[in-house]
VOKE-655204 format. One line per 4 residues: number of its first residue (from 1); their letters; for each residue x negated, y, z of N, C-alpha, C, CB. Coordinates in steps of 0.02 Angstrom, whole numbers, plus 50000, padded with zeros to 5 digits. Last residue first. Glycine has a CB too. Example, Ala and Ser with C-alpha at 12.3 -4.5 7.8 and 13.67 -1.06 7.14 Angstrom:
! VOKE-655204
2 = sa = 49358/49888/50354/49316/49947/50357/49355/50002/50394/49296/49970/50286  49340/49716/50390/49385/49775/50390/49340/49835/50390/49435/49776/50452
***
This chain:
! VOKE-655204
272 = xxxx = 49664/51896/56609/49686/51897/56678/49674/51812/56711/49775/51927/56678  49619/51820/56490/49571/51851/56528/49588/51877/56581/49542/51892/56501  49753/51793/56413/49704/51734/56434/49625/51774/56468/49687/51679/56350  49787/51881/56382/49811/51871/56425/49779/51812/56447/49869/51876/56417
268 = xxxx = 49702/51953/56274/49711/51979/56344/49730/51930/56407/49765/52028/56338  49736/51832/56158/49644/51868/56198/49653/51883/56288/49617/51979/56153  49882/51878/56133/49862/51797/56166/49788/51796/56221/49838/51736/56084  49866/52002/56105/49918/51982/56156/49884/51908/56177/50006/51978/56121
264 = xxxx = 49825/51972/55987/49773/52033/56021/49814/51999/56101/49791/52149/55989  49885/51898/55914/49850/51871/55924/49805/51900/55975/49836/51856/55877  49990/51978/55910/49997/51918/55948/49940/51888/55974/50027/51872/55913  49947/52095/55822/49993/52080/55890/49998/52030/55941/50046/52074/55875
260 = xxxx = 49955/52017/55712/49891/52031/55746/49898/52035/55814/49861/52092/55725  49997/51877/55617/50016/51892/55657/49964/51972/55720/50029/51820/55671  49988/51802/55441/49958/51822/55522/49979/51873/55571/49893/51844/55518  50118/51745/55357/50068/51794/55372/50028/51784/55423/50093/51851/55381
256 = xxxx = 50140/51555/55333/50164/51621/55318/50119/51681/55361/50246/51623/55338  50128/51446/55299/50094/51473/55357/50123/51535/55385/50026/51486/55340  50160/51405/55141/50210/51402/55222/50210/51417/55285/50224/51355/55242  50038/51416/55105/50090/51474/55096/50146/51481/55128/50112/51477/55039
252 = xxxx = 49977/51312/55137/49954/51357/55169/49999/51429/55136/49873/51352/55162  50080/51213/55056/50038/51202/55139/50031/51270/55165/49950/51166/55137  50043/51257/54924/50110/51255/54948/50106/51270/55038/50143/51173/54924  49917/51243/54909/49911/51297/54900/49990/51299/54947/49895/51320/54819
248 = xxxx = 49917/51093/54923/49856/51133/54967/49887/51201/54947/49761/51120/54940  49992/51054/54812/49991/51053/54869/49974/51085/54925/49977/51024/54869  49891/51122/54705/49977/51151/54714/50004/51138/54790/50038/51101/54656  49793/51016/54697/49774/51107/54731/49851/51115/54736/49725/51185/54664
244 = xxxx = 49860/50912/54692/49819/50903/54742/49811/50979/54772/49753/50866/54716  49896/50923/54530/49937/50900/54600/49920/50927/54679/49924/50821/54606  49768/50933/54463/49815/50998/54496/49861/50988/54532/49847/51037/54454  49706/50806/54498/49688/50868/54538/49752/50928/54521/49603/50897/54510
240 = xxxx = 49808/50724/54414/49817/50718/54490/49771/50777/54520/49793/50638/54520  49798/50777/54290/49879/50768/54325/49850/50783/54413/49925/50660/54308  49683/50754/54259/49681/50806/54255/49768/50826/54283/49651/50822/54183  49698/50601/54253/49646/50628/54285/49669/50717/54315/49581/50621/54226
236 = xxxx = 49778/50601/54142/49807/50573/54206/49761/50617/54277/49792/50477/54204  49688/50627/54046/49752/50685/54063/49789/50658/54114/49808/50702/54001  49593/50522/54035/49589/50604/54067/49640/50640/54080/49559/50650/54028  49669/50416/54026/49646/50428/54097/49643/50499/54100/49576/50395/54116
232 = xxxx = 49741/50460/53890/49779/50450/53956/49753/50445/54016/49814/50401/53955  49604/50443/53834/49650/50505/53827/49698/50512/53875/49685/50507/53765  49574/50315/53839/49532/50354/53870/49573/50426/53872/49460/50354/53833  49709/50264/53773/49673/50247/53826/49652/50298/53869/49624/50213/53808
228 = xxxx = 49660/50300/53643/49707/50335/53676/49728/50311/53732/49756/50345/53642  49543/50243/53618/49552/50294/53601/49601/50320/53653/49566/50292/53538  49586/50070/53607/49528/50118/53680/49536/50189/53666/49423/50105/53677  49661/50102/53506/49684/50076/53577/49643/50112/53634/49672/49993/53584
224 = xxxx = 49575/50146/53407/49618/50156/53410/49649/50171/53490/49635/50113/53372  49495/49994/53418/49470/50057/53447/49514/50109/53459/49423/50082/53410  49597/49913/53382/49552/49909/53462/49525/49975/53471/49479/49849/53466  49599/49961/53245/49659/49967/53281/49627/49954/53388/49723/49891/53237
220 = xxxx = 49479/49914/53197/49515/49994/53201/49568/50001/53267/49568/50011/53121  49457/49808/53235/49431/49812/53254/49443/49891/53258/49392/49775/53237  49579/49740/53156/49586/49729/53216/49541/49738/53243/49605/49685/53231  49543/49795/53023/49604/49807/53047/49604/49792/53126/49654/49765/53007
216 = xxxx = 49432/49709/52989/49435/49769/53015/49475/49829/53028/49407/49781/52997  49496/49569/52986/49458/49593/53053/49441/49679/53061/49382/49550/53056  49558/49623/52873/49598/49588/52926/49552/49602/52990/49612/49503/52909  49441/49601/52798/49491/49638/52789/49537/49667/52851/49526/49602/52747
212 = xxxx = 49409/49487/52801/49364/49553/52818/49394/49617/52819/49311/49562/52770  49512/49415/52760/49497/49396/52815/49446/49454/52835/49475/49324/52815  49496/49461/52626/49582/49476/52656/49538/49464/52721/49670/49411/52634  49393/49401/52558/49385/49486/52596/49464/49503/52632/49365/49564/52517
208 = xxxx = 49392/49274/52565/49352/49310/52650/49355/49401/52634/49229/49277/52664  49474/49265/52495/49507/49252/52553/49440/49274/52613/49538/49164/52551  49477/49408/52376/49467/49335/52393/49499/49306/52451/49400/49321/52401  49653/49496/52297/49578/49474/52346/49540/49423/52355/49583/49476/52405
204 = xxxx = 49766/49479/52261/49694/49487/52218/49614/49486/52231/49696/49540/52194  49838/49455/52351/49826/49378/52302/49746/49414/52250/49929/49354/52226  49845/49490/52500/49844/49518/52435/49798/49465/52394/49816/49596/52435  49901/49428/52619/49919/49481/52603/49906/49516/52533/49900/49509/52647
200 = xxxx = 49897/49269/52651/49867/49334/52695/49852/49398/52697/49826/49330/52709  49953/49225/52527/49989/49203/52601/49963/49257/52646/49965/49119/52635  49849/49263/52428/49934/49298/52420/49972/49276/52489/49986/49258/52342  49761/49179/52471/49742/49241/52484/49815/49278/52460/49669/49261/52444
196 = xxxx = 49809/49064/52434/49773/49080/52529/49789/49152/52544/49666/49075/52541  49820/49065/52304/49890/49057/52341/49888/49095/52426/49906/48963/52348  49694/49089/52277/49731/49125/52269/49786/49134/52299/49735/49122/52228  49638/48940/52303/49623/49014/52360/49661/49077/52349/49543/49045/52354
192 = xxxx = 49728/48879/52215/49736/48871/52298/49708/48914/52325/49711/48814/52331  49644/48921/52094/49714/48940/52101/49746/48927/52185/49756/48891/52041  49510/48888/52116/49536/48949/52130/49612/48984/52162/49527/48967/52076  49535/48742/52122/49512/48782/52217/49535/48828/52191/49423/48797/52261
188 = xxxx = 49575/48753/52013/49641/48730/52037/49606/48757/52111/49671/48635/52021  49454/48784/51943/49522/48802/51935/49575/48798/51971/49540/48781/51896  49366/48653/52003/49373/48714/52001/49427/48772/52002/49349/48716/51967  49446/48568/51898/49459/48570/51950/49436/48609/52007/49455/48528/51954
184 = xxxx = 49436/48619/51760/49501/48602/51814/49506/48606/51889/49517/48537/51809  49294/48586/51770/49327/48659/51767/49387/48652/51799/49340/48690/51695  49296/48439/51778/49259/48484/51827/49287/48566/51845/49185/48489/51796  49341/48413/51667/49360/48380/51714/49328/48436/51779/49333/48300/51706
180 = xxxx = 49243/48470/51583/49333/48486/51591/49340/48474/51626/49388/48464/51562  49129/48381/51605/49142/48443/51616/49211/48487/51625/49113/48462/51573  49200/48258/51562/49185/48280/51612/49182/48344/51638/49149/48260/51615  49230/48306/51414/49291/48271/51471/49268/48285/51532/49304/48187/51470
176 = xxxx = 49097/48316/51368/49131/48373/51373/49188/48371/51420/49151/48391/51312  49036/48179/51370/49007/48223/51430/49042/48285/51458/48943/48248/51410  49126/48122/51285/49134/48099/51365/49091/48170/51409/49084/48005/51382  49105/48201/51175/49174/48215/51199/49174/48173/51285/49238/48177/51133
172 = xxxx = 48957/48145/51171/48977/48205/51160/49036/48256/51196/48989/48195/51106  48985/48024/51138/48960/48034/51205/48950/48114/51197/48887/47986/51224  49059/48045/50999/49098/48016/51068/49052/48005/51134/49130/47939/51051  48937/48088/50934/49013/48132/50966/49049/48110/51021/49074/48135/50916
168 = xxxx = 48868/47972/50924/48837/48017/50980/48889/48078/50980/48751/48043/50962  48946/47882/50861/48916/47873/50926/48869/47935/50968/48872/47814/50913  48962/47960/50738/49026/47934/50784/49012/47907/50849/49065/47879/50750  48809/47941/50711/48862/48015/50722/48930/48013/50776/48902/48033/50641
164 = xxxx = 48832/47820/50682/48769/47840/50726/48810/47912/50726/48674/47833/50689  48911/47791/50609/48911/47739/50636/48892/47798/50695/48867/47671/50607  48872/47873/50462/48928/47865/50505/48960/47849/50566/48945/47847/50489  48748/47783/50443/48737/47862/50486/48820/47873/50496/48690/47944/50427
160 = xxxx = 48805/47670/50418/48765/47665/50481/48738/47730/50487/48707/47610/50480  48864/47706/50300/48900/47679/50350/48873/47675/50436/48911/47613/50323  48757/47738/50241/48794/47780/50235/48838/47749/50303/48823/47788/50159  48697/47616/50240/48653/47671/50247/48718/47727/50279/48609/47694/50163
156 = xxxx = 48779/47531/50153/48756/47513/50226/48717/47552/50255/48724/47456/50232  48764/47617/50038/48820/47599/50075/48804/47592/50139/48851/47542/50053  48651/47576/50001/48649/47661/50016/48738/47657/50038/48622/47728/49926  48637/47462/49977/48585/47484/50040/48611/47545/50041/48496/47483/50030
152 = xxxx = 48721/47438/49861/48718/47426/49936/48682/47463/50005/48694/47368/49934  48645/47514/49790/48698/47532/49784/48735/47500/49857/48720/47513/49713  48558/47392/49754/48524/47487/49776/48596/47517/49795/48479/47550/49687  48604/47328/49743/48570/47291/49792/48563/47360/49815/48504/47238/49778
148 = xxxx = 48649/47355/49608/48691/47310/49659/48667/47329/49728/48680/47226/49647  48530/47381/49531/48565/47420/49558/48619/47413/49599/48578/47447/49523  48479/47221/49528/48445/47266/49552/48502/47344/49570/48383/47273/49495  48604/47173/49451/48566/47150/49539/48556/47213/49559/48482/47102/49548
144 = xxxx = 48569/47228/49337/48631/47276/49366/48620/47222/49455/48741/47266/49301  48455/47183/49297/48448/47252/49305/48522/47288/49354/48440/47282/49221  48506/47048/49293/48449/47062/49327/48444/47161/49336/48382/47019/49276  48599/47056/49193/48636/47064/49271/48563/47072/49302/48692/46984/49309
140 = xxxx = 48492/47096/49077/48548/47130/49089/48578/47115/49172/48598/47108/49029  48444/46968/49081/48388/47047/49098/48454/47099/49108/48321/47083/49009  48550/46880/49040/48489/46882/49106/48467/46930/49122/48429/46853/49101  48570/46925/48931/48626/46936/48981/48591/46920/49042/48694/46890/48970
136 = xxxx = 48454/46914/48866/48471/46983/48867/48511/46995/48924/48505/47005/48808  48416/46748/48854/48379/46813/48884/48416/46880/48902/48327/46835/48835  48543/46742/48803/48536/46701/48881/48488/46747/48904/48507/46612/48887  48515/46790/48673/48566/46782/48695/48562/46791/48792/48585/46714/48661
132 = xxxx = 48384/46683/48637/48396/46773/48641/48455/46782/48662/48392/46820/48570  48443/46579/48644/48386/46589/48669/48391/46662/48700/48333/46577/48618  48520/46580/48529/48563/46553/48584/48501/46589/48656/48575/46441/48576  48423/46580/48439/48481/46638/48441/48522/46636/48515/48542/46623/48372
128 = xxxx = 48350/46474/48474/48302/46546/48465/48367/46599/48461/48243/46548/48380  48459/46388/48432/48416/46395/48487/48394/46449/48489/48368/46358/48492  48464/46423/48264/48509/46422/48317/48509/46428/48386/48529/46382/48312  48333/46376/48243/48340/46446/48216/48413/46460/48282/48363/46450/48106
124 = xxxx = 48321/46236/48259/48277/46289/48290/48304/46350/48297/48220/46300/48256  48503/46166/48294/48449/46179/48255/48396/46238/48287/48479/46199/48186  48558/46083/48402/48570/46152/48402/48519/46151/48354/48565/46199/48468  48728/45990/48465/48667/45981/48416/48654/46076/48398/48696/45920/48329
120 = xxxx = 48819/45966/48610/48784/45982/48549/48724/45995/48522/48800/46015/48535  48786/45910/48752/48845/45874/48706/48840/45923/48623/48944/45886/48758  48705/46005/48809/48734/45984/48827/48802/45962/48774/48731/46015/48875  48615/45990/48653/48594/46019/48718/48679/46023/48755/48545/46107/48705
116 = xxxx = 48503/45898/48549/48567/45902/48581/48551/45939/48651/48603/45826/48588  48432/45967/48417/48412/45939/48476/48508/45956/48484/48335/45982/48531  48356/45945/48251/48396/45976/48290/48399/45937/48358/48461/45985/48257  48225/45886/48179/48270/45960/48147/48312/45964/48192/48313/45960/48071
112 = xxxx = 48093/45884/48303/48138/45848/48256/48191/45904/48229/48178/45782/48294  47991/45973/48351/47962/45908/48318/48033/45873/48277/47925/45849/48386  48051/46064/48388/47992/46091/48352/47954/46033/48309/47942/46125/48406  48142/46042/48486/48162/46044/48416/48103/46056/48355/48214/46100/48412
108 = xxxx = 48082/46016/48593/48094/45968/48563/48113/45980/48487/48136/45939/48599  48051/46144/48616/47987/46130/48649/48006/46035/48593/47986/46138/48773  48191/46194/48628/48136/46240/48571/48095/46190/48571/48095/46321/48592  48232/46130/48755/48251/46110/48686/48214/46134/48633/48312/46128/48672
104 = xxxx = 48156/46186/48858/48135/46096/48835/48183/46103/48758/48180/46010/48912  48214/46306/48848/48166/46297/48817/48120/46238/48821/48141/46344/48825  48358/46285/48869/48318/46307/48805/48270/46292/48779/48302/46352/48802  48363/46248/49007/48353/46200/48957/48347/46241/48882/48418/46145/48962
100 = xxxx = 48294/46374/49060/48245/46302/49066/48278/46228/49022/48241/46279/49163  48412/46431/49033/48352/46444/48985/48287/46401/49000/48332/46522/48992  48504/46383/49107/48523/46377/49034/48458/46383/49020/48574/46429/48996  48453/46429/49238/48455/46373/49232/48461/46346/49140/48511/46358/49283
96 = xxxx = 48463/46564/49210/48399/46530/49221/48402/46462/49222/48370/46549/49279  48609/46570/49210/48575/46596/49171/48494/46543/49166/48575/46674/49198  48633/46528/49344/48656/46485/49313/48628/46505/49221/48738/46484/49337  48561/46641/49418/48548/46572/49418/48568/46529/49363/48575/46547/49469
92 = xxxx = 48669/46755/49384/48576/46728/49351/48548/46689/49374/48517/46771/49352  48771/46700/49422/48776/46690/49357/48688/46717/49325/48849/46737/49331  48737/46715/49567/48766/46656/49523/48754/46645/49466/48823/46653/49517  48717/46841/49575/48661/46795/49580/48675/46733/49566/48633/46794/49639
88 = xxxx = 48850/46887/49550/48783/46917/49517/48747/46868/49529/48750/46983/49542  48892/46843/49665/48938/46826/49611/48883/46826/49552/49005/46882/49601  48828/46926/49760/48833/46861/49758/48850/46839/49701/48869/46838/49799  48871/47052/49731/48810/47037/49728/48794/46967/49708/48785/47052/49783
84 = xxxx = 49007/47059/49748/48987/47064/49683/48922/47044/49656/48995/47119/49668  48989/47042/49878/49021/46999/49845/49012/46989/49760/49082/47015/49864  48942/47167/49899/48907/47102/49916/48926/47054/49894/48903/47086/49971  49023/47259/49881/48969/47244/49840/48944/47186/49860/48920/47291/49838
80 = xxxx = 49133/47239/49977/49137/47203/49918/49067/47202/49878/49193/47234/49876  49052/47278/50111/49071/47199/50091/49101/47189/50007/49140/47172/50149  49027/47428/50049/48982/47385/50060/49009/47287/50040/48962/47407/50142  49170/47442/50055/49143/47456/49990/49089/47420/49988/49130/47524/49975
76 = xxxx = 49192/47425/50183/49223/47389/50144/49200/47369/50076/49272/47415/50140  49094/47514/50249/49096/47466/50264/49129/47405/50222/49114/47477/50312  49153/47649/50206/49098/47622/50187/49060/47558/50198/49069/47657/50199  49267/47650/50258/49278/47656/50188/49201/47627/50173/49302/47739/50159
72 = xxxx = 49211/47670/50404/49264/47603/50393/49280/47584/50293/49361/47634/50443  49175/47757/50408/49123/47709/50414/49162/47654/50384/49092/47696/50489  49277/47854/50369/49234/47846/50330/49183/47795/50332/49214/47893/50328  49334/47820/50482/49388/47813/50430/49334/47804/50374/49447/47880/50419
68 = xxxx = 49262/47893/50602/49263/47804/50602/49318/47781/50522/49316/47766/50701  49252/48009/50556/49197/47984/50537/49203/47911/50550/49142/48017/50568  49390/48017/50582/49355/48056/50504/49312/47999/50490/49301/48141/50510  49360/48032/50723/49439/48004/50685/49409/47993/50603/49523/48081/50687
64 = xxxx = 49276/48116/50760/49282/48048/50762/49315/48010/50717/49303/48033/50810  49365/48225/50733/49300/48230/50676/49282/48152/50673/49220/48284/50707  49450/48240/50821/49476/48200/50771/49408/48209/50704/49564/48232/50749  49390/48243/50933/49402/48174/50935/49428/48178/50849/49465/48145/51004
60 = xxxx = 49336/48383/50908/49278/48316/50894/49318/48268/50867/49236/48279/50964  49452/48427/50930/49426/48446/50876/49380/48398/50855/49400/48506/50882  49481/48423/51059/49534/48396/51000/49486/48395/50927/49611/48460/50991  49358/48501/51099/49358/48427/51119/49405/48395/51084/49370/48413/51189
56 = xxxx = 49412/48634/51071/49360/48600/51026/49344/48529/51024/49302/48626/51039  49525/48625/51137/49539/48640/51096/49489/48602/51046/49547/48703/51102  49465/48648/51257/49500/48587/51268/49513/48565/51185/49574/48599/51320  49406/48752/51237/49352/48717/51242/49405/48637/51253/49292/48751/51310
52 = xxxx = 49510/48863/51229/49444/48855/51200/49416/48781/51192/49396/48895/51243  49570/48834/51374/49592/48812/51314/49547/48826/51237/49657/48844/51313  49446/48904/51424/49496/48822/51440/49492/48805/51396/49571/48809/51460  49432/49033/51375/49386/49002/51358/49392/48914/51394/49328/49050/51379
48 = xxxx = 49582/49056/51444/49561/49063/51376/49510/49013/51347/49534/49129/51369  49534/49055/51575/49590/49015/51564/49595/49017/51468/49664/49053/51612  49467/49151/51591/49431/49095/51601/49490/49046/51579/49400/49087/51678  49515/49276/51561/49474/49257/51506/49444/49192/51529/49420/49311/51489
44 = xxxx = 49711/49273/51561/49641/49263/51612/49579/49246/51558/49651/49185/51676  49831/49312/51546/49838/49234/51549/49749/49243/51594/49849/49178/51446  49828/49418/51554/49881/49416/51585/49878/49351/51605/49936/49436/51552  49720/49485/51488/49727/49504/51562/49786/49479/51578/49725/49578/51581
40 = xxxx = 49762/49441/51367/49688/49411/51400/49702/49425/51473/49607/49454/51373  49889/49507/51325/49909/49432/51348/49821/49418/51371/49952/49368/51268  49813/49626/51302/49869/49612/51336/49871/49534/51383/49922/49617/51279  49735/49592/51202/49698/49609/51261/49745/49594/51316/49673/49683/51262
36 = xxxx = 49826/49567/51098/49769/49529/51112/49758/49530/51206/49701/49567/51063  49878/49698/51101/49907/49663/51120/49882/49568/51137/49953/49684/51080  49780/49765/51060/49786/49792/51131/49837/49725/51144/49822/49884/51144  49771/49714/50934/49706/49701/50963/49747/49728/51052/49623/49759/50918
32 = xxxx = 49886/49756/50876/49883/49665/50870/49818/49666/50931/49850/49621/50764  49886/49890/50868/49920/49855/50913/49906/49789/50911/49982/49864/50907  49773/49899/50792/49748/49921/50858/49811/49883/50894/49738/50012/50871  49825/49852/50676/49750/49823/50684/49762/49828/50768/49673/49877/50643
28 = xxxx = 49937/49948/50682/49940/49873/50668/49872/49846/50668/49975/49856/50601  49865/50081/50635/49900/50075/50688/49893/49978/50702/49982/50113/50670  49790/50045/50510/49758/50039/50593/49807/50023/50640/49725/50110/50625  49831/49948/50385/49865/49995/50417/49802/49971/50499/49972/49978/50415
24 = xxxx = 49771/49841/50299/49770/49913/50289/49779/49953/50327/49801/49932/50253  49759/49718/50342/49720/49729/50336/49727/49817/50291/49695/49667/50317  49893/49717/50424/49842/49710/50449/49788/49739/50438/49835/49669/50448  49966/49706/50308/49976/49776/50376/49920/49773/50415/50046/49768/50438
20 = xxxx = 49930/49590/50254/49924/49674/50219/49934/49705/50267/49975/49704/50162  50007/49521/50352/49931/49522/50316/49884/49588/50283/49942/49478/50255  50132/49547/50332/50094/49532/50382/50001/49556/50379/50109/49455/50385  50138/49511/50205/50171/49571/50228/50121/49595/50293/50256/49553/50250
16 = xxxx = 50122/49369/50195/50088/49421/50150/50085/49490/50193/50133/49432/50076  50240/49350/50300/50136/49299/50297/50107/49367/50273/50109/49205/50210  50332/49371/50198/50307/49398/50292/50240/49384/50288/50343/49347/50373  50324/49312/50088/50345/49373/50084/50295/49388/50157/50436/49383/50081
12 = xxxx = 50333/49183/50166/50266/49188/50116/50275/49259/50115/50265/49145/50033  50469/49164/50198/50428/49174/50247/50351/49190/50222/50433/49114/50290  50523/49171/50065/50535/49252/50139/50485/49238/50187/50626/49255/50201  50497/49079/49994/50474/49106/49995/50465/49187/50030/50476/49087/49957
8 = xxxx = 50561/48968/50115/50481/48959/50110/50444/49016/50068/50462/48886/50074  50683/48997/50099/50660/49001/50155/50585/48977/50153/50702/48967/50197  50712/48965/49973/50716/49047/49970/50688/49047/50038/50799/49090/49957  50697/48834/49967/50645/48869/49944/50655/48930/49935/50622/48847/49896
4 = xxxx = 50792/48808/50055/50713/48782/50065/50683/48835/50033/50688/48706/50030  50890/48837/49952/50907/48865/50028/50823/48861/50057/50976/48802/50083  50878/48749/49866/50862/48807/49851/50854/48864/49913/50908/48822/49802  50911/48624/49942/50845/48632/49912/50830/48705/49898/50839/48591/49848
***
């Protein structure tokens, strides 16, 4: 026990401690808040405002919970007044009934000195006491009927806006289920396009910009290609004419000089 309660008041110590750092010290304001922020970018502000809202839907069902406990308290309270009601109208019946014989008895005693009223003898003066009597406790449950009845109705009142609340939360929490129902699932295309888009190279992307992505990778890279392509015809190009003159130049350097002598020698002798 004492072990309990040195461990309920260290942890009250912290709470406090806690609390106060909070509400004095910045540093501790700003780290609780970056560290807020922390875990937002880590868990997701849509995944937050989830649990938000799964949170508030716990929240109805048990306002439900409340309000069918209270229809249910007011429902009971109601059936006993009613009972009490009843019980009430018994005994001013049975009231009213005494005082219709009263007053044949007043109505007889007025002519002889005493009347019998069920198995006794009641003199005037006695009657008229008995009289007054039956009146008062009459006007008396007659007045507490009457607040019976008022006291009911604001039961059965009370119970039937209980009633009517607890019926329009719980179409409340169906429409909100749905909607959940919907986010989830939402949630879950994201989380699968995410997976798409971490399979085709970067999870932070969508999947048509990895795929736009991707095509303009393979529209660089084509060109790229044709690039150095066209670079190898020309310098292929520019291979085969100097080939071509070196040749031609080789050819006619193997000719070797001209000759004049000979050629003056060849003229002549072809004119004898």
């Amino acid at each position: 026990m004492k072990r309990l309660v040195c461990l309920a008041f260290v942890s009250a110590l912290l709470i406090g401690g806690g609390v106060a750092l909070y509400k004095w010290s910045p540093a501790v304001r700003t780290l609780f808040h970056k560290g807020e922020k922390w875990a937002t970018d880590k868990i997701g502000p849509d995944d937050i405002k989830r649990e938000k809202i799964a949170t508030h839907v716990k929240d109805l069902q048990a306002a439900i919970e409340r309000l069918d406990d209270e229809q249910f308290s007011a429902t009971q309270a109601a059936t006993k007044q009613k009972d009490h009601i009843k019980k009430n109208e018994a005994r001013i019946d049975d009231a009213t009934a005494a005082l219709a014989k009263v007053k044949d008895g007043l109505t007889t005693v007025s002519k002889t000195e005493t009347v019998s009223i069920n198995g006794k003898d009641y003199t005037k003066t006695e009657l008229d006491r008995v009289a007054q009597s039956i009146l008062k406790k009459h006007g008396d449950w007659t007045k507490e009927l009457k607040d019976q009845k008022e006291t009911l109705t604001r039961l059965e009142d009370r119970a039937g806006r209980f009633k009517a609340r607890k019926d329009e939360l719980e179409k409340e929490i169906v429409a909100l289920k749905k909607d959940l129902k919907a986010i989830d699932d939402k949630m879950k295309e994201i989380e699968d396009l995410k997976r798409a888009s971490a399979a085709m190279g970067d999870a932070d992307k969508t999947v048509g910009e990895n795929l736009e992505t991707l095509k303009n990778d393979v529209a660089e890279l084509d060109a790229s290609l044709d690039r150095r392509l066209n670079k190898e015809d020309r310098n292929w190009s520019k291979v085969g004419k100097s080939g071509g003159d070196e040749a031609d130049k080789f050819i006619e350097s193997s000719k070797g000089s001209p000759d004049t002598l000979s050629e003056i020698d060849a003229i002549l002798k072809s004119k004898k």
